[in-house]
Legacy VTK file of the C-alpha trace (Angstrom):
# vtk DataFile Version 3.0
C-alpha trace
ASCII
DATASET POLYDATA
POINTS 523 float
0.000 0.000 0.000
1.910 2.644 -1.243
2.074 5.633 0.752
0.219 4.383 3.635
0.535 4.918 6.897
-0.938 3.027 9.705
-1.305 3.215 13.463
-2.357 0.277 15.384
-4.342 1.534 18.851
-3.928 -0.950 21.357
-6.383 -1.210 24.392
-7.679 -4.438 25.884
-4.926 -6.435 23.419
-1.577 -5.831 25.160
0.117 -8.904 23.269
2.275 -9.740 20.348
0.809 -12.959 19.146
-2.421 -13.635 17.488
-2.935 -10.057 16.952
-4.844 -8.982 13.742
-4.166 -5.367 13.577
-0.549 -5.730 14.545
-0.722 -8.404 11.375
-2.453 -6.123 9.368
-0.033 -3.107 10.032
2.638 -5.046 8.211
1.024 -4.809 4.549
1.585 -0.845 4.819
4.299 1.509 3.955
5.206 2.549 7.200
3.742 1.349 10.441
3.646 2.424 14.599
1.736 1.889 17.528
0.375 3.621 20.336
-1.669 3.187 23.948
-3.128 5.898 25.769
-3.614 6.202 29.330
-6.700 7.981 28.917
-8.334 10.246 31.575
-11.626 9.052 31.739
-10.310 5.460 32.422
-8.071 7.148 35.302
-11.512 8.841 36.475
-13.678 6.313 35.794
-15.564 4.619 38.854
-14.458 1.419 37.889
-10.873 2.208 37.706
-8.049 1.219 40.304
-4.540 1.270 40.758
-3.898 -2.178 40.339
-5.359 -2.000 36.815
-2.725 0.484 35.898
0.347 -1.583 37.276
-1.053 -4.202 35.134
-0.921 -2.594 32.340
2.128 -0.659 32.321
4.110 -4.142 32.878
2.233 -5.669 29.896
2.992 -2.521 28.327
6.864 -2.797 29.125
7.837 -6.244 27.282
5.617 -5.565 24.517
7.383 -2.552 23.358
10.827 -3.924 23.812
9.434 -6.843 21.677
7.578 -4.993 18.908
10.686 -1.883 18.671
13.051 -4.943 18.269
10.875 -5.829 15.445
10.731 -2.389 13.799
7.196 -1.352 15.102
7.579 1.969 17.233
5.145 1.861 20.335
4.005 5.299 21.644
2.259 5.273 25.257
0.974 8.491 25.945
-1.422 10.384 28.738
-4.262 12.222 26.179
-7.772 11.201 25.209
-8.130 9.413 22.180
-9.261 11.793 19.521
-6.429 13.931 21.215
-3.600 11.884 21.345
-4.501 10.461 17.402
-4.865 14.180 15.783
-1.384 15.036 17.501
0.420 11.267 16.297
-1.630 12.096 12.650
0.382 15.517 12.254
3.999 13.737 13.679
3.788 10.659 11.412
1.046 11.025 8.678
-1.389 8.543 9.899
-3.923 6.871 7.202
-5.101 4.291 8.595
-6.392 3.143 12.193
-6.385 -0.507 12.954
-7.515 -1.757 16.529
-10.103 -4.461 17.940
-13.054 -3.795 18.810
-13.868 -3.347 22.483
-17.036 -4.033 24.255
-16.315 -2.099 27.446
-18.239 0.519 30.229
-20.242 3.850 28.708
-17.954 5.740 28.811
-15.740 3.648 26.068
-18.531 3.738 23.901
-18.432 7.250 23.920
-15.458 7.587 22.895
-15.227 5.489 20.103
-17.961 7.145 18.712
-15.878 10.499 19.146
-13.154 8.437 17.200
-15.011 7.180 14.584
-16.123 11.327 13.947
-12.803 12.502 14.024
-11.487 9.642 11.442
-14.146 10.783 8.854
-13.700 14.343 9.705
-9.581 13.657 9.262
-9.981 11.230 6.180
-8.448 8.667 8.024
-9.767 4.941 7.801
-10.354 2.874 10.645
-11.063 -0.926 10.748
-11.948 -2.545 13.624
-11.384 -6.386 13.738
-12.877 -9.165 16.290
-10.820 -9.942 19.149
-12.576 -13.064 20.667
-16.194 -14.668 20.001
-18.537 -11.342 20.507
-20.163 -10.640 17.296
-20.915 -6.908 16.780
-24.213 -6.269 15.249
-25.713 -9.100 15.822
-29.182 -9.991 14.691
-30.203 -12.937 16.788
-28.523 -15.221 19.337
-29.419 -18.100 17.267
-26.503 -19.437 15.519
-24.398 -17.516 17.821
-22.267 -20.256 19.172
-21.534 -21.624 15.484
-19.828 -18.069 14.951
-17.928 -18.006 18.389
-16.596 -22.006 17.431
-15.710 -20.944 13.933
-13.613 -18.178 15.595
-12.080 -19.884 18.132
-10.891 -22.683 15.656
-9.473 -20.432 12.966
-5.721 -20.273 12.795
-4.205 -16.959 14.587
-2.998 -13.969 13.630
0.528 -14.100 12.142
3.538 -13.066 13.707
4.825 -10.522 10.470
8.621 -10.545 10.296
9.086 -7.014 11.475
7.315 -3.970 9.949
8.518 -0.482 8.306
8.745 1.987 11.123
7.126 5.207 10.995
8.970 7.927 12.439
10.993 7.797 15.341
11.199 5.263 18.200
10.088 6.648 21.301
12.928 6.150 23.887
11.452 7.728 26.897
10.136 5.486 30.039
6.768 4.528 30.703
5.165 6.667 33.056
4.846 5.981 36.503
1.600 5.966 38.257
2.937 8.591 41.094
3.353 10.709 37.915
-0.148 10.288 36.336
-1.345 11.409 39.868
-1.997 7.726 40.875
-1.124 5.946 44.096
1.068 2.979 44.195
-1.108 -0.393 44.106
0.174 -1.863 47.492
-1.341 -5.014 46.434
0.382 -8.564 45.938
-1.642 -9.125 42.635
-0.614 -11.157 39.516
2.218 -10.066 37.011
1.455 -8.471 33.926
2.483 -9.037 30.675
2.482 -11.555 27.497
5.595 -14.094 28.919
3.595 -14.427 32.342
0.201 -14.994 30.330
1.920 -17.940 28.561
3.497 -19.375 31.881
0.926 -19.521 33.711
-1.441 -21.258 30.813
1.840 -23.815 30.691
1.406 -24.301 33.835
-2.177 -24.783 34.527
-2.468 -27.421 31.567
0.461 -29.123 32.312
0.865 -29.134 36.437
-2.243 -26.688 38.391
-4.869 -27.626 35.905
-5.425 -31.425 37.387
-7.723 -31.077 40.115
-9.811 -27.780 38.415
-13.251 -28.702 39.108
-12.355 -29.939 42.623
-10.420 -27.152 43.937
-12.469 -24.051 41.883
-15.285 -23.563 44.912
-13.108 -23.152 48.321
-10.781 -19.971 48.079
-8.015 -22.462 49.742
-7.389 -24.558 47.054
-8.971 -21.991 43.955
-5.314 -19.963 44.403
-3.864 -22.944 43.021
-6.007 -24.768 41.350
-7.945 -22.357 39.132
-6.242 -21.240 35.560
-5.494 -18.005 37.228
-5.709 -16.804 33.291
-8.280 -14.467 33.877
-6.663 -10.992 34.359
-4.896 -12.216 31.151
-7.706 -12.761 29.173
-9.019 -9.323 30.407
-6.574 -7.250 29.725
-5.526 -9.401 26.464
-1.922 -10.648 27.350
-3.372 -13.543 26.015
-5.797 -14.509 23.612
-9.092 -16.379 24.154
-8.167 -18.279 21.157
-4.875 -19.342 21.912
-6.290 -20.219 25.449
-8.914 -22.222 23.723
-6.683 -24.021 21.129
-4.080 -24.974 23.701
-6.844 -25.933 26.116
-8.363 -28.450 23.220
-4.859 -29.834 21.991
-4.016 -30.906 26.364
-7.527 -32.781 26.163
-6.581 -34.439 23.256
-3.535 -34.956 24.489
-4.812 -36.650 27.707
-7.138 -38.474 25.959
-4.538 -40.152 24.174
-2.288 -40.444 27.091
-5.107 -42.449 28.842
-4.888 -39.845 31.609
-8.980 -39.043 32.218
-8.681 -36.893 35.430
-6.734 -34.484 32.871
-9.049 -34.779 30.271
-12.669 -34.621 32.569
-10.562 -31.247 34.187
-9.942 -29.387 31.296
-13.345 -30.275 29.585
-14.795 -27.772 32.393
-11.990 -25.137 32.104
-13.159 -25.513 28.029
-16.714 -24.672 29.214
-16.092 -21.972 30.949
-14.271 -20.134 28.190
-17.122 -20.666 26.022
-19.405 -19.048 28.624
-16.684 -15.829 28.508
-18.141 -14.380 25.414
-21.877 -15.555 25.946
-21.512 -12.810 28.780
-19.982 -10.003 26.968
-22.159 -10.177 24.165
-24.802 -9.029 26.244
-23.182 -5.896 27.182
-22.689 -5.941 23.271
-26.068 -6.153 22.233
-27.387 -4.128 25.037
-25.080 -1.513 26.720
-27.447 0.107 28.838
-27.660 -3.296 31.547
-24.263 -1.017 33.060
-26.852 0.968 34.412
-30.026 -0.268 34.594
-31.576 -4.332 34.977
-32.249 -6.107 32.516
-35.915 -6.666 33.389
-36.992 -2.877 34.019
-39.577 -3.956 36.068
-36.768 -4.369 39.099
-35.234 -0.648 38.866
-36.105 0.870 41.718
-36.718 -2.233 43.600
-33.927 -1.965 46.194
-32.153 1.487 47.861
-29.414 2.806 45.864
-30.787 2.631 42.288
-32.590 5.633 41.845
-31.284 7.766 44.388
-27.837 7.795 46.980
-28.116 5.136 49.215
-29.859 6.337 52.871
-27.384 6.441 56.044
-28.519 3.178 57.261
-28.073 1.672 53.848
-24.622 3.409 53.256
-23.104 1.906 56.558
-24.240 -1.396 55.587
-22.520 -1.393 52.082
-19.390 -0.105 54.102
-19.470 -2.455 56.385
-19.994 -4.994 53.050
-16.927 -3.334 51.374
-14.710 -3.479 54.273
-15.405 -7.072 55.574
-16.994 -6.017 58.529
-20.593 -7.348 58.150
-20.262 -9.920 61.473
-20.428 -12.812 59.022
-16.592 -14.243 59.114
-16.568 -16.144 55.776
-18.109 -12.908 53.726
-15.613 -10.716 55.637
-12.515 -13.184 54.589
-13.754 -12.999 51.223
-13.573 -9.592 50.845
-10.540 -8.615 53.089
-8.947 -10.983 50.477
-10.341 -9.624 47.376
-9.244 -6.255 48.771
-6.050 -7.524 49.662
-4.757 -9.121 46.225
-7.385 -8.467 43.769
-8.276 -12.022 43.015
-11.317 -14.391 44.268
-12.622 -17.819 43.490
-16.266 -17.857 41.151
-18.094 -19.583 44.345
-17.051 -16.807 47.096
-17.677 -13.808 44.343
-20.543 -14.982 43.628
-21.677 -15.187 47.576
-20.669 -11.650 48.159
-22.867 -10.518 45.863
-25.618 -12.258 46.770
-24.913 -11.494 50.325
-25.044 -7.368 49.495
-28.327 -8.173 46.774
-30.497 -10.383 49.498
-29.142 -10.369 52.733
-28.580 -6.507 52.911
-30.923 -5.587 50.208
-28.432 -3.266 48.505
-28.941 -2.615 44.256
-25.976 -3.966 42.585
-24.433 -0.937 41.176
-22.325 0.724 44.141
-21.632 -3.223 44.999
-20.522 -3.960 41.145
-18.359 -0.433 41.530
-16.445 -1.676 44.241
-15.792 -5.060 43.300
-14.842 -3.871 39.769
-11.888 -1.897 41.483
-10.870 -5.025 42.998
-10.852 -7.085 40.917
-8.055 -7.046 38.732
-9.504 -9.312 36.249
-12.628 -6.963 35.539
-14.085 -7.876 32.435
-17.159 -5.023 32.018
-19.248 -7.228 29.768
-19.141 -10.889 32.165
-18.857 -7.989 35.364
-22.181 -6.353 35.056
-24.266 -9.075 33.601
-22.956 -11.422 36.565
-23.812 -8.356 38.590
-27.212 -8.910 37.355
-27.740 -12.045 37.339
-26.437 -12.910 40.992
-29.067 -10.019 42.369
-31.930 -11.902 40.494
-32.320 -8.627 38.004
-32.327 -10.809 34.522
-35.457 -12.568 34.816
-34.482 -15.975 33.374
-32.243 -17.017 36.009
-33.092 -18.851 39.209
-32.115 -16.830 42.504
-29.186 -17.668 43.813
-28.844 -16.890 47.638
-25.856 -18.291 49.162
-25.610 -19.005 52.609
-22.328 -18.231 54.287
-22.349 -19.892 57.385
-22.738 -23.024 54.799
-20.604 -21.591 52.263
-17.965 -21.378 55.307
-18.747 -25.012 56.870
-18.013 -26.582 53.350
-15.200 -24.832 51.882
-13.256 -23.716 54.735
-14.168 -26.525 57.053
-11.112 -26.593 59.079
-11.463 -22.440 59.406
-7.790 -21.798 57.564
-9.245 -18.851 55.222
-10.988 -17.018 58.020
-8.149 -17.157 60.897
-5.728 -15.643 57.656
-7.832 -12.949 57.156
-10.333 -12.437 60.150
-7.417 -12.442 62.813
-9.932 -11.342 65.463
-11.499 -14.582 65.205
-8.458 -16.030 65.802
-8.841 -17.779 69.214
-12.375 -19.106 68.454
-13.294 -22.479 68.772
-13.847 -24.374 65.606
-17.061 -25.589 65.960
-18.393 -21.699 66.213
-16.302 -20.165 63.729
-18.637 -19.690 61.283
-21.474 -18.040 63.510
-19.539 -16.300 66.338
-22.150 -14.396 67.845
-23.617 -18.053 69.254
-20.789 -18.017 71.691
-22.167 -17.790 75.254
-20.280 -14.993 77.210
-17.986 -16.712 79.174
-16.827 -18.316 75.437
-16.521 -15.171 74.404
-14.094 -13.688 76.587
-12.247 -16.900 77.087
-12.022 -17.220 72.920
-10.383 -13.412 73.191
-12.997 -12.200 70.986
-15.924 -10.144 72.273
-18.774 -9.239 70.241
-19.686 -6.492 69.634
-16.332 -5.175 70.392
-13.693 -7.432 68.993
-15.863 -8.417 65.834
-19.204 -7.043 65.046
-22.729 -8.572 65.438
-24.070 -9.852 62.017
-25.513 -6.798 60.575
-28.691 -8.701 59.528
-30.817 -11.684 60.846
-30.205 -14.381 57.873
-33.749 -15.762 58.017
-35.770 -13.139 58.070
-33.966 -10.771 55.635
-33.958 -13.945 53.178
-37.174 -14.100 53.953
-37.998 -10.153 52.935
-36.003 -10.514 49.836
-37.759 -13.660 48.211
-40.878 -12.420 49.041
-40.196 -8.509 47.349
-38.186 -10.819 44.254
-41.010 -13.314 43.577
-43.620 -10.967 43.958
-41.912 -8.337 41.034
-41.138 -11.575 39.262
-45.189 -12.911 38.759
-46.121 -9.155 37.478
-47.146 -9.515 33.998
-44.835 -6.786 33.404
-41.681 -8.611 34.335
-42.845 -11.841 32.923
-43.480 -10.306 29.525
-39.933 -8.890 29.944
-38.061 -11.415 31.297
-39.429 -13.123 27.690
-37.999 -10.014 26.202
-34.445 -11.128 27.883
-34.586 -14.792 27.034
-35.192 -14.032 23.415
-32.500 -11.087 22.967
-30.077 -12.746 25.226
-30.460 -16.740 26.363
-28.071 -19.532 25.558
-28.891 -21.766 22.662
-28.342 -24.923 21.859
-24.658 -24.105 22.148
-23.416 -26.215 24.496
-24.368 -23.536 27.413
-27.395 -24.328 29.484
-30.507 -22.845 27.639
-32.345 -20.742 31.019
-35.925 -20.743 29.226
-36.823 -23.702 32.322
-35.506 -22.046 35.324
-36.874 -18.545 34.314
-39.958 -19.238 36.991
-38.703 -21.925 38.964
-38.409 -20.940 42.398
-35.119 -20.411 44.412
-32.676 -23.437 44.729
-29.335 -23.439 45.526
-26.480 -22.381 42.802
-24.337 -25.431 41.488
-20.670 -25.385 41.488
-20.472 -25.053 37.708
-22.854 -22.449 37.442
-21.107 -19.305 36.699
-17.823 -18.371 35.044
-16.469 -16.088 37.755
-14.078 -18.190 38.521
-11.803 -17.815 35.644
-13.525 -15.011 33.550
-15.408 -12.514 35.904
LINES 1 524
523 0 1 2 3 4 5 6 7 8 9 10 11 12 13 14 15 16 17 18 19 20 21 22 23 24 25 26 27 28 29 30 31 32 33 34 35 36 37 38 39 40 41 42 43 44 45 46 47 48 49 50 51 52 53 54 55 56 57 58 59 60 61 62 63 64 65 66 67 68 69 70 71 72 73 74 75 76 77 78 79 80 81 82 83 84 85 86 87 88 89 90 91 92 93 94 95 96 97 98 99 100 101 102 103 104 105 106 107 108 109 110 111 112 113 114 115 116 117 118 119 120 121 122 123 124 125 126 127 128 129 130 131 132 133 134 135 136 137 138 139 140 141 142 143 144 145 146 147 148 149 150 151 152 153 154 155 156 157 158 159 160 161 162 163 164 165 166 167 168 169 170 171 172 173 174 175 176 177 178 179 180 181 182 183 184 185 186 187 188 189 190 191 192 193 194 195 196 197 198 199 200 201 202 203 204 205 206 207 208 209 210 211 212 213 214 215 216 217 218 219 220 221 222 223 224 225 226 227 228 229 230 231 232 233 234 235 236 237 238 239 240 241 242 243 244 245 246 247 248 249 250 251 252 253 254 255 256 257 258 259 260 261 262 263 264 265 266 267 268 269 270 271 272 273 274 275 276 277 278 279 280 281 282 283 284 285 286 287 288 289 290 291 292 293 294 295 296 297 298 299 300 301 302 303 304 305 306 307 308 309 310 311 312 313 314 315 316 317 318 319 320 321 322 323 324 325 326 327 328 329 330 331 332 333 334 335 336 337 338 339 340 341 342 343 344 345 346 347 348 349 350 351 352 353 354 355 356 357 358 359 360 361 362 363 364 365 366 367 368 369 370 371 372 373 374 375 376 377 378 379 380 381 382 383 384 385 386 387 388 389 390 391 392 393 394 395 396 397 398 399 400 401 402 403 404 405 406 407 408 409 410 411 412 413 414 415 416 417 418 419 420 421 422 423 424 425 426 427 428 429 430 431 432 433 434 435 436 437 438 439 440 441 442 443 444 445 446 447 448 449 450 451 452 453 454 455 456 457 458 459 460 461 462 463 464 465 466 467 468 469 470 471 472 473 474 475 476 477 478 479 480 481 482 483 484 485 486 487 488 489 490 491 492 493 494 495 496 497 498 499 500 501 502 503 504 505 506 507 508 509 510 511 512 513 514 515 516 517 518 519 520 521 522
């Protein structure tokens, strides 16, 4: 392409292989690269530290590796349209290649502020698929036959090196004490491409054995989960590649005799199919950021259509901060806090714990635990968000009891001594429900009620009780039943290999199974 100029933006794709715009770049005359560090993602409510460190180590490797290869790589504070008019005027830009990107509102604005600017500058931009969500699409049937088709193709070359376009930058990455930003003080996962392909190594070769065993108690999920998921988020790695390499170890197995493997991995493959049946919905219907997918339930708990009251605000601090009186939801989320990862079981509790048992809407909830997660995915986020408060209308509720969730996966009380130290000289056998303690327990245990640990901020039964009732009576309105309809058609599995929800859309409450939900690895 004579006399052609493109830029490759990189965003959520923070990799060298399987990359089609980088691929794509190489056909031009002259080729470079930028990312920006963009304002309104270092404003945005979502947003934490820890996201940041993430991405400037990704960002580190990949430049070495792509200016080694004759691709400059320009990382640069600006928004967007900004940062693109000033790298247009430096290096002649033509052409804009990036993937698309099916992220929070405020991402959608801008691309549409892009997309004006490229027509207004005469510069072409093509967006390509990164994973399995289909842009425009019509109608969820068929879906899965596009997301296989994907997943199987071969990936994105490797080119040889490309032409550079003008210089190569030489300056350091920024720090995030000089974008304003505090230091993460967290002990989270490294970023990057190299660690991405380690740590899939390793899960298929060594962690990946006992998967569907070890995935539901935080213990053994630190281990024994893929740990792939901030990876996959932030696109160090790509789903297909996970997908491919995932298929070839079953295969593998299968041929090796070695059926634990191969029975492991087939539910690791699951769940990566259920990554993109997630974020489609945020495709196909951006507004479920804000409000449920059934509109019949805004407005149904306090915080949705005004600030939360006082009472209601000290309970979601008390959530936030693991200090609810309920030890295994307050190890949960002093660990969360603490390292930015979680196991799909106990996320999925402490939602359901702030959408039933404190009857808080999932919004200031889903803001907080976007910030700590590391792995925050928006599309899988805010439709799990949803669909663990009951607010999609074709899913059965899913109200998780922690004193059980605490008897069964932390039965010998490991998690909550490590991070509930004031519970630390309690008896087993009253770990999980401290408050039962008599008195002279109490003080002889070192831990007072009240004082040392707080009283559960809620009594289980009867605030379960509150919530089904308020849920199930929204739920047989006509109005929610015509539009939980409206959900299942727009947005339900198909015969894909996922569970179709059309039969537990009106079944009553039951508990969640282990394999219900892809937090796990992918929220």
């Amino acid at each position: 392409m004579a006399a052609s100029t493109a830029l490759v933006w990189l965003k959520r794709d923070l990799r060298l292989h399987d990359h089609a715009p980088l691929a794509r770049a190489a056909a031009f005359e002259r080729a470079a690269a930028v990312f920006f560090i963009e304002p309104a993602w270092l404003a945005s409510p979502e947003f934490d530290t820890q996201h940041l460190r993430f991405v400037l180590q990704s960002l580190q490797g990949l430049r070495l590796r792509l200016h080694r290869r004759g691709l400059p790589l320009h990382v640069r504070l600006a928004p967007a349209v900004e940062g693109l008019a000033a790298l247009q005027r430096e290096l002649g830009v033509t052409h804009l290649l990036s993937h698309e990107e099916t992220g929070p509102g405020w991402t959608y604005a801008r691309d549409l502020a892009v997309a004006a600017w490229c027509r207004q500058a005469g510069v072409a931009w093509t967006e390509l698929p990164q994973h399995g969500v289909v842009r425009r699409l019509r109608s969820r049937n068929g879906w899965a036959g596009q997301w296989q088709a994907r997943m199987d193709a071969d990936e994105a070359p490797v080119p040889a090196g490309w032409s550079p376009a003008g210089d190569f930058p030489t300056e350091p990455l920024p720090t995030p004490e000089a974008l304003g930003v505090a230091p993460d003080a967290r002990a989270g996962q490294v970023g990057g491409e190299r660690a991405a392909l380690v740590t899939l190594d390793d899960f298929l070769t060594r962690r990946g054995h006992d998967y569907r065993r070890a995935m539901s108690s935080p213990l053994s999920a630190e281990a024994g989960c893929s740990r792939l998921s901030p990876h996959l988020a932030w696109g160090t790695l790509s789903l297909r590649r996970a997908h491919q390499a995932t298929e070839a170890r079953i295969a593998e197995a299968q041929a090796l005799g070695e059926r634990g493997w191969a029975y492991a991995l087939r539910g690791f493959a699951g769940r990566l199919r259920w990554h993109c049946h997630f974020m489609q919905k945020l495709e196909d219907e951006p507004a479920i950021e804000h409000r449920a997918f059934v509109p019949a339930f805004d407005g149904l708990r306090p915080g949705d259509t005004a600030p939360f009251a006082e009472s209601d605000q000290a309970r979601f601090q008390a959530w936030a901060t693991g200090h609810t009186g309920w030890p295994m939801v307050d190890a949960c989320m002093r660990s969360l806090n603490a390292t930015g990862w979680l196991n799909f079981r106990m996320r999925a509790m402490l939602v359901s714990f702030a959408a039933y048992h404190l009857w808080l809407h999932w919004r200031s909830p889903g803001l907080h635990l976007a910030r700590q997660f590391l792995d925050v995915e928006p599309g899988i986020h805010w439709s799990q968000m949803q669909m663990q408060s009951g607010t999609t209308g074709i899913n059965t509720l899913r109200i998780y009891s922690p004193t059980k969730q605490a008897l069964d996966q932390d039965p010998e009380g490991v998690f909550i001594r490590r991070w509930v130290p004031e519970l630390a000289g309690v008896p087993l056998a009253q770990l999980a429900t401290p408050w039962r303690m008599d008195a002279a327990m109490q003080q002889a245990s070192g831990c007072v009620i009240g004082t040392h640990y707080p009283a559960p901020l809620v009594d289980e039964r009867s605030a379960i009780r509150a919530a089904k009732d308020a849920m199930w009576t929204e739920r047989r309105t006509p109005e929610a039943r015509a539009q939980a309809d409206g959900v299942q058609e727009k947005h339900g599995s198909r015969k894909s290999g996922l569970p179709n929800t059309t039969k537990v859309r009106r079944a009553k409450a039951a508990p969640a199974p282990a394999t219900s939900s892809p937090q796990g690895e992918l929220f």
